[in-house]
N, CA, C and O of each residue as an XYZ file, in Angstrom:
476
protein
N     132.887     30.559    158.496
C     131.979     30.924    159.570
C     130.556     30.927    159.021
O     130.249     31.633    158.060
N     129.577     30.018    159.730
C     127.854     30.368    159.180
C     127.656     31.509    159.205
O     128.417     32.379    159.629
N     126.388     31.660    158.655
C     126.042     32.809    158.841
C     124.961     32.524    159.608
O     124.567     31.405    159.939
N     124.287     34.060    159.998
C     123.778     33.880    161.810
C     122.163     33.360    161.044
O     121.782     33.568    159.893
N     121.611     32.795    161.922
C     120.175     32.280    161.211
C     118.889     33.289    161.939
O     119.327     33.421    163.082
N     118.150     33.716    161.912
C     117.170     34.630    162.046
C     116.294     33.673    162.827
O     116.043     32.560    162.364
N     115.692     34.177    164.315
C     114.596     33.563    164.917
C     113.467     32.604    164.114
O     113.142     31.475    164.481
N     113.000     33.236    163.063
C     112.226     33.163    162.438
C     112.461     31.408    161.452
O     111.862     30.371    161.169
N     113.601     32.024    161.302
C     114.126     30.549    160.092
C     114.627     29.519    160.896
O     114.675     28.389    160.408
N     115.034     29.723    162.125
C     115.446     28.739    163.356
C     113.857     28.246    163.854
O     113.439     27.090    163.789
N     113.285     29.146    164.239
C     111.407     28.070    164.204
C     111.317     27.547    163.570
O     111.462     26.349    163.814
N     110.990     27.985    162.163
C     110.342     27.248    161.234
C     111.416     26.158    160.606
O     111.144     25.558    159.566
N     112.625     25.954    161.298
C     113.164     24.678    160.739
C     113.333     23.642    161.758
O     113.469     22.439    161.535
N     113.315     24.182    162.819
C     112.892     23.269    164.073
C     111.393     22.535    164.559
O     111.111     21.446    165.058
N     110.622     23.707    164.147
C     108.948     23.118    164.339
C     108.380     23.709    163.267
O     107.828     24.808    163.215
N     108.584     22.754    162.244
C     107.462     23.446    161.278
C     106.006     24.002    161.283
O     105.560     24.878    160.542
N     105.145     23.103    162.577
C     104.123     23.701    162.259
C     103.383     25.167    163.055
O     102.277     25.703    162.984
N     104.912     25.497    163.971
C     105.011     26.706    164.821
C     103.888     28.040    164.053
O     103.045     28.738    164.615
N     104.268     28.008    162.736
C     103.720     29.049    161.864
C     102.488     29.620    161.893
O     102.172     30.791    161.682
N     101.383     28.058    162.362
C     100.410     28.102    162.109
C     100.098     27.328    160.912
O      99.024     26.774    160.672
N     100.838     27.340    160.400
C     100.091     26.986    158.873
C     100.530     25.397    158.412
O     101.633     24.890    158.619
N      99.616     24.888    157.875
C      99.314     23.375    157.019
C     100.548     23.238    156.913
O     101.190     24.193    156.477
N     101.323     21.838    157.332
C     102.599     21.148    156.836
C     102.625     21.225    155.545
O     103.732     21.088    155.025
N     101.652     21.419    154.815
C     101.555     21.035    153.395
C     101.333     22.035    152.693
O     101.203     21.940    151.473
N     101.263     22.975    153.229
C     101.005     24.360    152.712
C     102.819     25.418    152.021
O     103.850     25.552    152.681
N     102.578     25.903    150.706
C     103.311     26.282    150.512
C     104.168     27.193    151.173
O     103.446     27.771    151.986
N     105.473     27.690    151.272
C     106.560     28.196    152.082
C     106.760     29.781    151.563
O     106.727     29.998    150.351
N     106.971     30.897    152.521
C     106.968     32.152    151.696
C     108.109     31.492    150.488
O     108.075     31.765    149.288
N     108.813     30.834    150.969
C     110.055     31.403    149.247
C     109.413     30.778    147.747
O     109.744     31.094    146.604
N     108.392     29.796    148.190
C     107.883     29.443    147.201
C     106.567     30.186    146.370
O     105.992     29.908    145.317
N     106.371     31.419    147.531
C     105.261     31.832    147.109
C     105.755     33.693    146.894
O     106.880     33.890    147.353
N     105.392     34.386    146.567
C     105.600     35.735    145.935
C     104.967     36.937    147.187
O     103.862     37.362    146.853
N     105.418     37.442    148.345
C     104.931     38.086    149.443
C     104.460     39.472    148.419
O     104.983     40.193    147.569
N     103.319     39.336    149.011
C     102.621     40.852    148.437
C     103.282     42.028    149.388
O     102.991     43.215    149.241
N     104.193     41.556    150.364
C     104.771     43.319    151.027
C     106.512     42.992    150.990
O     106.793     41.895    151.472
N     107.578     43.728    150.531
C     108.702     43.742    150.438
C     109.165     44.900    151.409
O     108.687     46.029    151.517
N     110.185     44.345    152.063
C     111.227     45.886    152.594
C     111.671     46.739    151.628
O     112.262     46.437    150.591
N     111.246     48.202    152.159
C     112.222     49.258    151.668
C     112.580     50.265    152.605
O     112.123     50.383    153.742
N     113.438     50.991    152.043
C     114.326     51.670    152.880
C     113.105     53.005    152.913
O     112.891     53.700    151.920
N     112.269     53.220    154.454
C     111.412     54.032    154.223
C     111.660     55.674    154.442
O     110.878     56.625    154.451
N     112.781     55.592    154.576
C     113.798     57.404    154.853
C     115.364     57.065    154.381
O     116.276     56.684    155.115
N     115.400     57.256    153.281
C     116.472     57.126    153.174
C     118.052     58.009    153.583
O     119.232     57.666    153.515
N     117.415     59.167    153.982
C     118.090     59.815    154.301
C     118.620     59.430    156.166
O     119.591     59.798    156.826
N     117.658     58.710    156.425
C     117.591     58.345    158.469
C     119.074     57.700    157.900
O     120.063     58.355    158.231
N     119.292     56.602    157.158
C     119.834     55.542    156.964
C     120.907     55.729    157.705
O     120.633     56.929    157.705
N     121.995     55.674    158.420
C     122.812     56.049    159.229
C     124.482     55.660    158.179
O     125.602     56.167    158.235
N     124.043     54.824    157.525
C     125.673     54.551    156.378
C     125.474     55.479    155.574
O     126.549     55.772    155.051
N     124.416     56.273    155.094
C     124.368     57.086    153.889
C     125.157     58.160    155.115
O     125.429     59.170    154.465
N     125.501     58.319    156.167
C     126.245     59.464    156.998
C     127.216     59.094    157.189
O     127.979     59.599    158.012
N     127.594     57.645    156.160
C     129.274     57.421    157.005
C     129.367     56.895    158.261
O     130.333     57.347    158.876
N     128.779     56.185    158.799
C     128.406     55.125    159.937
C     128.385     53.766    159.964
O     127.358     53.122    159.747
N     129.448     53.276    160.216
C     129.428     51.562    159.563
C     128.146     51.007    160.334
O     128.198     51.414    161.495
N     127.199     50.353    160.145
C     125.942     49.989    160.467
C     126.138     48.356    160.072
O     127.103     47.791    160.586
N     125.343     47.656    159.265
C     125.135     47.232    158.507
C     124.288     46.035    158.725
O     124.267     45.032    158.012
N     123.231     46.376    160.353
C     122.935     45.402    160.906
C     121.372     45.072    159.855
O     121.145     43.886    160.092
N     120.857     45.307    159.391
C     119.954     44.904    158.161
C     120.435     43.936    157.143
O     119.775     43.003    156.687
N     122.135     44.382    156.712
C     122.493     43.142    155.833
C     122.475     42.028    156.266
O     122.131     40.992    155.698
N     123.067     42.284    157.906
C     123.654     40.803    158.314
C     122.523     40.127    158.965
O     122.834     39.162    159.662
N     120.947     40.508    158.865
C     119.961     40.115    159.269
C     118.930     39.435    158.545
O     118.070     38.678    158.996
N     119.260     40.050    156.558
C     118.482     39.246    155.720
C     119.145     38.274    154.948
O     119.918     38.380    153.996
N     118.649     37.225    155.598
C     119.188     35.766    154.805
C     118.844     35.752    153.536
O     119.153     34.593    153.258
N     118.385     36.251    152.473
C     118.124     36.300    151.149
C     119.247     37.187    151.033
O     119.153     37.547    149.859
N     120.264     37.773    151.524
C     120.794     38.978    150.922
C     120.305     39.668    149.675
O     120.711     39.667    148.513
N     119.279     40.272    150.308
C     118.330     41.241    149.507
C     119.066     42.873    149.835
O     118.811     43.674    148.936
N     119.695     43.287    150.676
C     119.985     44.240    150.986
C     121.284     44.779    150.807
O     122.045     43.829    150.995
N     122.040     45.936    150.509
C     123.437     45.976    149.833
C     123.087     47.368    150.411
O     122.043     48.003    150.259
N     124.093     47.667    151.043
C     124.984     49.285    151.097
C     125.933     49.496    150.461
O     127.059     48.998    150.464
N     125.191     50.727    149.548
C     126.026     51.479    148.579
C     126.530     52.678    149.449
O     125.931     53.750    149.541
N     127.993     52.289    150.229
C     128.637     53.873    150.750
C     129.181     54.511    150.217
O     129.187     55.693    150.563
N     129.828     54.146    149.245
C     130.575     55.170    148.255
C     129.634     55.987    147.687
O     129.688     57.205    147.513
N     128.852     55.285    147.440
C     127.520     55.924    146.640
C     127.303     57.427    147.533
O     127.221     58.557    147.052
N     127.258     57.129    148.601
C     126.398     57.933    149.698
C     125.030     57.106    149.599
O     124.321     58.110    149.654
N     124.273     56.250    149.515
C     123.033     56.026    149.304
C     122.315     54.991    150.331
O     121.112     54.750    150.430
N     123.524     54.391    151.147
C     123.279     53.586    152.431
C     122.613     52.951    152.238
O     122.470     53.202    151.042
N     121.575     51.760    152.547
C     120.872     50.774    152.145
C     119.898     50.784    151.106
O     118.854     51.436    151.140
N     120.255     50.076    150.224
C     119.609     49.625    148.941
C     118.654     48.214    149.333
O     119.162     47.440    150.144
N     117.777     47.994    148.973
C     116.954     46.621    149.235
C     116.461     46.005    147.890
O     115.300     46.317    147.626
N     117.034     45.260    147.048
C     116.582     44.533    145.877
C     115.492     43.604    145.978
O     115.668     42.449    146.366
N     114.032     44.202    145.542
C     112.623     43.880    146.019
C     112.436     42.639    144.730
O     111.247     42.544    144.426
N     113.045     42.000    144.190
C     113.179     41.014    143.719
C     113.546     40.025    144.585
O     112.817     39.035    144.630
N     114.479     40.070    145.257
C     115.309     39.666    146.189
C     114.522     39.395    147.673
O     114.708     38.267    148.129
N     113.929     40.024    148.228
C     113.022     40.534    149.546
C     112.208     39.051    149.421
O     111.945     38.291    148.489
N     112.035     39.061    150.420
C     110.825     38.119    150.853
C     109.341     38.244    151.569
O     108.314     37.585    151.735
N     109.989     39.689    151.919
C     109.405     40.451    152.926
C     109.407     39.759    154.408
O     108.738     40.633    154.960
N     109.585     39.142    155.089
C     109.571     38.493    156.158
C     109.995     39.172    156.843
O     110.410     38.409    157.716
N     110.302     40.416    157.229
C     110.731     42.022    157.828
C     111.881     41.272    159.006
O     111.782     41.713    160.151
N     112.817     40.308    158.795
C     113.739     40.533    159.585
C     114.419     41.491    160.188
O     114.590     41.705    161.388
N     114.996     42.351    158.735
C     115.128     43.798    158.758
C     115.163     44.716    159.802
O     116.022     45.061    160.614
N     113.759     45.088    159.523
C     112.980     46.259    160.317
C     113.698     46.649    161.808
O     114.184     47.697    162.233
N     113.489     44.991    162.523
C     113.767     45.924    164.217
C     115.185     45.680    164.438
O     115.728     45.840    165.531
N     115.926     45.188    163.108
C     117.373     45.938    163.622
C     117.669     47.105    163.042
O     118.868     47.381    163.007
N     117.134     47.647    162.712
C     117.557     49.181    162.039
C     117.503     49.867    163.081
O     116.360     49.753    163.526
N     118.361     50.788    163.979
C     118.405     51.568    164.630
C     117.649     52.982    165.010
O     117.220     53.534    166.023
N     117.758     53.288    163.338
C     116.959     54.554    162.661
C     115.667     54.609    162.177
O     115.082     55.535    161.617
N     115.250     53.352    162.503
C     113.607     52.810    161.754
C     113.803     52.884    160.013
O     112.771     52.891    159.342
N     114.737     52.922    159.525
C     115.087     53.735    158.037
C     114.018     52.679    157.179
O     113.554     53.107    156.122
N     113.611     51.212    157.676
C     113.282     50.112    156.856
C     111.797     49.941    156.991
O     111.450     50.581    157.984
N     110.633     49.277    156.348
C     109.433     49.160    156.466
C     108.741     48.417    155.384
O     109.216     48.233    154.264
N     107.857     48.100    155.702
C     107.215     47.072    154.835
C     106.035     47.883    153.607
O     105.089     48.609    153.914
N     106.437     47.503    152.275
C     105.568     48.031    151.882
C     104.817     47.169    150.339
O     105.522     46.473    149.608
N     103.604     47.353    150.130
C     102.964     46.809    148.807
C     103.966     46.692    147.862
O     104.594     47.689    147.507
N     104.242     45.329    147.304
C     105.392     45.183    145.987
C     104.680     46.124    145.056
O     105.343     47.074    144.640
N     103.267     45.989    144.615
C     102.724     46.414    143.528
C     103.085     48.322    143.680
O     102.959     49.160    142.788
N     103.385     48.462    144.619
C     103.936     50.005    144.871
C     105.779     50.711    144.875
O     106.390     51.765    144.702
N     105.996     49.307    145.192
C     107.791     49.534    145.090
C     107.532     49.392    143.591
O     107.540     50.465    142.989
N     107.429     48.898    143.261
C     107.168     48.382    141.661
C     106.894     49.748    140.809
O     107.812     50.215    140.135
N     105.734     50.320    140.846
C     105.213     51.681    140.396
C     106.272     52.399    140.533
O     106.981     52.523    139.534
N     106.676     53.063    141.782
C     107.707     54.135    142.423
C     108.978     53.518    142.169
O     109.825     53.880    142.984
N     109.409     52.667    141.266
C     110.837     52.058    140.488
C     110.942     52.766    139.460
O     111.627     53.741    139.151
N     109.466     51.585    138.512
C     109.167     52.563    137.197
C     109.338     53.876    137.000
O     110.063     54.196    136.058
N     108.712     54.958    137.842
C     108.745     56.070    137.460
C     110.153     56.825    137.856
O     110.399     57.932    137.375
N     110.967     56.243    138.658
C     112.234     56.738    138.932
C     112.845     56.389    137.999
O     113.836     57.082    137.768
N     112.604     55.295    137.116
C     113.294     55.010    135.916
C     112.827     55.665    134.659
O     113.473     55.518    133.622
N     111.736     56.382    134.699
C     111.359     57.547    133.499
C     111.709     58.759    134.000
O     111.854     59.608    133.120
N     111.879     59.101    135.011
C     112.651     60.377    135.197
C     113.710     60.202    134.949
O     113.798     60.957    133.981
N     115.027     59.613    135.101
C     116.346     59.317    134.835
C     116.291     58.930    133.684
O     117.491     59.128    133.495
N     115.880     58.463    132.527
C     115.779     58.502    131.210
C     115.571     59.490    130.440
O     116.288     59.824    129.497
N     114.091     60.263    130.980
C     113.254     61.013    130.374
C     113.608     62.951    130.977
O     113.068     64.023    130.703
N     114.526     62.632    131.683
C     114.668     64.031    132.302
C     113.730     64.653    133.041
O     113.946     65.778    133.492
């Protein structure tokens, strides 16, 4: 079975120059989006409550996004992964998702990773 294609990637492969932008002009995947999804409440998240959801996964074609339920931790977004192209966002029910500065997911990683090291 395909997987479902996003408005967005159905334009831009039907009319490329829908975008606005130069035929010749580079493509987000080729280029590095200065804003990535993250999960902006993680607690809204409705799987971190045990709620099969999962309409964010089945919405980002990069599969950038993974629910950890066992975890309890409900949507995870791997900002490596992200494109930012906020497919995301308006299927989240709970608003849980949002766009934010990489150079800031980035920072607020780091330091979650010196607290969990560093105590």
């Amino acid at each position: 079975m395909p997987r479902p294609m996003s408005r967005r990637s159905l334009f831009s492969a039907v009319l490329p120059f829908a975008s606005g932008r130069d035929a010749h002009a580079p493509r987000l995947e080729e280029t590095r989006p200065e804003q990535v999804a993250t999960v902006s409440s993680a607690s809204a998240c409705v799987e971190r409550h045990g709620v099969v959801c999962r309409r964010c996964v089945e919405a980002c074609e990069h599969s950038a996004i993974r629910i950890l339920a066992r975890e309890k931790l409900g949507a995870v977004i791997d900002a490596a992964a992200c494109t930012g192209c906020g497919d995301c966002i308006p299927v989240c029910p709970v608003e849980a998702i949002a766009l934010a500065p990489r150079d800031r997911i980035a920072l607020v990683s780091e330091l979650a990773n010196l607290v969990v090291h560093n105590g």
